[in-house]
Each structure stands twice: as C-alpha cells, then as structure tokens.
C-alpha positions in Angstrom: 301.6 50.0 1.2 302.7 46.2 2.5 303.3 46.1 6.0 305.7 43.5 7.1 306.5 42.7 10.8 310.0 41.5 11.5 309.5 38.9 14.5 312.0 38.8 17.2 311.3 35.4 18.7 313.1 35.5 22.1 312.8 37.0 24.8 316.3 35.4 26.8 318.5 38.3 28.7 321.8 38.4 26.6 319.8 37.1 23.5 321.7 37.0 20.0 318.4 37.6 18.5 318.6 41.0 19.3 321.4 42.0 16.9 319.7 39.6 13.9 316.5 41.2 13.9 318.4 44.5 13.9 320.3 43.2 11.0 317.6 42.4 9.1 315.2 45.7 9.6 318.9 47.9 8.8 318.4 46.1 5.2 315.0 46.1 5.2 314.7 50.2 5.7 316.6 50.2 2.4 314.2 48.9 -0.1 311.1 50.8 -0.7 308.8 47.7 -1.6 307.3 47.6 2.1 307.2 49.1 5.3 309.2 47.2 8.1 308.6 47.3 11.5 310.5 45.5 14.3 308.2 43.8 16.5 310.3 42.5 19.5 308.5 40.0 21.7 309.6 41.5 24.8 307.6 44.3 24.4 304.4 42.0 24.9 305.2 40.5 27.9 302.6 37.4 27.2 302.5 35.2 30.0 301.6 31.5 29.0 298.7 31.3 27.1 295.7 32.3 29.1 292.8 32.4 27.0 290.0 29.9 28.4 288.4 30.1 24.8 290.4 28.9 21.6 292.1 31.2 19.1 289.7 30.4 16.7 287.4 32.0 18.0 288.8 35.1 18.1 287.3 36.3 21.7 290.1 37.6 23.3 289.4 38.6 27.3 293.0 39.6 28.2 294.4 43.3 27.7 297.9 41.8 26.6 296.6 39.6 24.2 294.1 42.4 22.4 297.4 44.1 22.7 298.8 41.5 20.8 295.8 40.6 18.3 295.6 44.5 17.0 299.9 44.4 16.8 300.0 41.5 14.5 296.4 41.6 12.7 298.1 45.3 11.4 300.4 43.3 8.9 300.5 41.8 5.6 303.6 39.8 6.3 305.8 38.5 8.5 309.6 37.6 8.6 310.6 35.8 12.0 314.0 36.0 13.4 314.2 32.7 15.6 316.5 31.0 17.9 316.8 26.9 17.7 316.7 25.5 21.1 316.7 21.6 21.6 315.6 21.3 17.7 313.1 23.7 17.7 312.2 27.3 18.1 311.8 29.3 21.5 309.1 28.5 23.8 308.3 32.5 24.2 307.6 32.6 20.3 305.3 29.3 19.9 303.2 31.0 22.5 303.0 33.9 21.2 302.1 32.7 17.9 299.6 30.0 19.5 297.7 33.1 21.0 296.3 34.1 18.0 294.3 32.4 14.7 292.4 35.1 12.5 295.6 37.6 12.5 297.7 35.6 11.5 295.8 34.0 8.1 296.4 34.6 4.4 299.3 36.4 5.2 302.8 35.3 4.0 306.0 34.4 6.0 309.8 34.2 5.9 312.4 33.1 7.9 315.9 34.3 10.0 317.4 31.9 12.0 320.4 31.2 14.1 321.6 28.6 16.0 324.3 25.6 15.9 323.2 23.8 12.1 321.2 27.8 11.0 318.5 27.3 13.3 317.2 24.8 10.4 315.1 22.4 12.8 313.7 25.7 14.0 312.1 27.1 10.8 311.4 23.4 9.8 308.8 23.4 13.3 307.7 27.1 12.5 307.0 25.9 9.0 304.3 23.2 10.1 303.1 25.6 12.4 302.6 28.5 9.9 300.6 26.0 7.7 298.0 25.1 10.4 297.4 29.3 10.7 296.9 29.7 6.9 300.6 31.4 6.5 302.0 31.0 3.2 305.9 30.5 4.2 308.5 31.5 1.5 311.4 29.0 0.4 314.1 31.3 0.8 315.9 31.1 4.3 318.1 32.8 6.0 320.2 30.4 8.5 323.1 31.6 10.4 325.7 29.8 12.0 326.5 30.2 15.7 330.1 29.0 15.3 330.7 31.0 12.0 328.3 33.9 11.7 329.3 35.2 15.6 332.4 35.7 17.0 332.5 33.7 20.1 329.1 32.8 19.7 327.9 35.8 20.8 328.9 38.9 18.6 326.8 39.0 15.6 328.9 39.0 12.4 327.2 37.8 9.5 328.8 36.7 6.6 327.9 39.0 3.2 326.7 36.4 1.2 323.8 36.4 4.0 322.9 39.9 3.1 321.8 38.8 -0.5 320.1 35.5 0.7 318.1 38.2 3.0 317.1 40.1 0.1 315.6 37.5 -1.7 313.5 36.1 1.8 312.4 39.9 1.8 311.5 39.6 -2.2 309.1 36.4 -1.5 307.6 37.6 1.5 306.3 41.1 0.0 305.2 39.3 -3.1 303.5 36.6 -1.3 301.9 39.0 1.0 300.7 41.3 -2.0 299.1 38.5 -3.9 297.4 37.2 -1.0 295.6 40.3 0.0 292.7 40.0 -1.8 292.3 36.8 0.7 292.8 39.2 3.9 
C-alpha cells in the first residue's frame, strides 16, 4: 500500500504546527487510499547539516542522518505541514530536507501551511525546492490563516471548507505517488 509521510516542519517550543499536522493525519486515518504516518521533525534532532560529502551521493556518515535517510526513503509520498517565517518556510525543515537527495526522488508532494497570507511564500520556496529533488508537487494547497484559522493566533481552529481542500491535496498526492512508482 502507498505510504505517505505527513511532514511537520518545525521544531519551535509552543509551535502551531503541532495541532495542523494533527489535523491533517485525524483526516488522513479516515480514508483507506494510503497509509499515513506523522513524521514530526523533532523526533530527528538534525543538527545543521553535517555531512562533509553531498547528498547526492548518498554516503551518509552520521547515525542521525541514516536515521533520517531510512525514515523518509520508506515513503511514497509526502504532505508537508509548514510554517512561513520572513517569506519562507522554517530553517529546521530546509535542513532537513537538504540532508537528503535519493530519498526523496520520484516521489510526489503536497502542501499544509499556515502563517499570516496561508503560509503561501512558504509552499511557493518548498515548491522550487521539491523540483531540484525530483518531487512531483500537487496543485492543491492547503493554506491557513493565522488571524482567521486560530483563535488568538495560537489555538488551531480551522475553518470546514479547509477540510475538503485537504481531501483533495490528499487525492493528488496518493495518485501522484502511485503513478510514479514505477520510477522509485
């Protein structure tokens, strides 16, 4: 069965991130399509990127990051929950996304984001990014608003139309992920 990872990309104490990416596995667990796995970047604990070779070439020296090569090369798909700070997404997920190359390819991605305009600038810098790693990114986006999707910016309260815009990143990201396994 597709496997899809659902990325939490920060790793801030007090993060709203936390209650997204909750949101969106909940939904996820309904459908039968996929398997869904929160993958919460805190777990990982990269440091800054400490590799001496490139990710390209796939020789990984460090425990945390085989750690982190076996976690992600294990799925088909990916849908990233992401923050937007200054016009772009958090530090602690471009490095953990620039740790890697060959797990990430021919794989397909979506988008969950949050932030002041929907984290929009956010996906728009993931999206560039994704296409440099061979990621196929969907249309459909998810962007929630800090000043009406939480209540004092803080407690997560999405509005329902959101929960049918999710569906449909879902939707893209386990087709795209199915048709391009015969490239994985």
């Amino acid at each position: 069965m597709t496997k899809i990872a659902i990325i939490l990309g920060s790793t801030r104490p007090g993060r709203n991130g936390e209650a997204v990416a909750k949101w969106v596995l909940d939904i996820a667990k309904q459908r039968s399509d996929a398997e869904y796995e929160l993958v919460d970047l805190a777990d990982f604990k990269l440091p800054h990127l400490d590799e001496a070779i490139p990710p390209s070439m796939g020789q990984y020296t460090h425990a945390h990051t085989k750690a982190w090569a076996a976690k992600i090369a294990s799925f088909d798909g990916f849908v990233f929950v992401t923050p937007e700070y200054n016009h772009s997404t958090s530090g602690a997920l471009k490095n953990a996304i620039d740790y890697l190359y060959a797990e990430w390819n021919n794989k397909a991605a979506g988008f969950v984001s949050y932030g002041s305009v929907g984290g929009a600038r956010a996906v728009e810098h993931l999206r560039l990014i994704m296409g440099e790693l061979q990621v196929a990114d969907v249309r459909a986006q998810v962007a929630l608003s800090l000043a009406t999707d939480f209540v004092n910016y803080s407690q997560f309260a999405p509005a329902p139309y959101h929960t049918d815009i999710l569906g449909t990143v879902l939707d893209q990201v386990v087709a795209w992920s199915e048709a391009l396994s015969s490239l994985r």
